[in-house]
N, C-alpha and C positions, 0 to 999 in steps of 0.2 A: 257291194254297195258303196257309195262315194258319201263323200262329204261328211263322216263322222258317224251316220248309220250302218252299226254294224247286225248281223246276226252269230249267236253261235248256238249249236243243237240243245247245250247242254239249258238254255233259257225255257225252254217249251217244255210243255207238263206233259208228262207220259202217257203215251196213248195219241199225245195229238200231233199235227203240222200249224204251222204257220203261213199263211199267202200275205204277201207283205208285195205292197203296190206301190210302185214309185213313179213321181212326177218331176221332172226339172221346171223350177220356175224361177225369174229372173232371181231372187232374190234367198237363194237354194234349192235344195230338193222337198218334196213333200211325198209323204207317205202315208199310208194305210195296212194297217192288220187286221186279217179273220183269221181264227183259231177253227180250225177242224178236226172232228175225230178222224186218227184214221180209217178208222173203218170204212166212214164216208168218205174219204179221200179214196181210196182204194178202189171204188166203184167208178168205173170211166165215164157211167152216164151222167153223173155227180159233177164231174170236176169241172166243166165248162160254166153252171151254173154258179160255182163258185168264184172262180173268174169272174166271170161278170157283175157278183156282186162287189167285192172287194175294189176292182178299176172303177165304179161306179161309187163307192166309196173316196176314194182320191180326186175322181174328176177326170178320169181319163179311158174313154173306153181298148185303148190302144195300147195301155202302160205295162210296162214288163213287170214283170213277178217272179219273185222268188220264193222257192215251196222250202223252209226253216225246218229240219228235223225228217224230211221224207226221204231220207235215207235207211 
């Protein structure tokens, strides 16, 4: 992550991930977080849906994501 937003695993409450959606806009980045159990993370039919919420969150249906803790 650029420009001073960081992640690190040790932030996110146990049990869960983080989807953390980012946008470049002239004036820095912007971002968005959804907090997921993993549990639902773990189900592949799930994950798409959460995607989409979270880019949809930011403003950006196209925006990369980084999954915080899903290691």
């Amino acid at each position: 992550m650029g420009q001073g937003h960081e992640h690190r695993p040790g932030d996110v409450a146990p049990g869960m991930v983080v989807l953390c959606a980012t946008r470049e806009l002239p004036g820095g980045l912007q971002w968005a977080h959804l907090p997921v159990d993993r549990r639902l993370w773990s189900e592949e039919d799930l994950r798409e849906g959460f995607r989409v919420r979270v880019r949809r969150t930011v403003g950006d249906a196209a925006a990369p994501i980084e999954v915080v803790g899903g290691s």
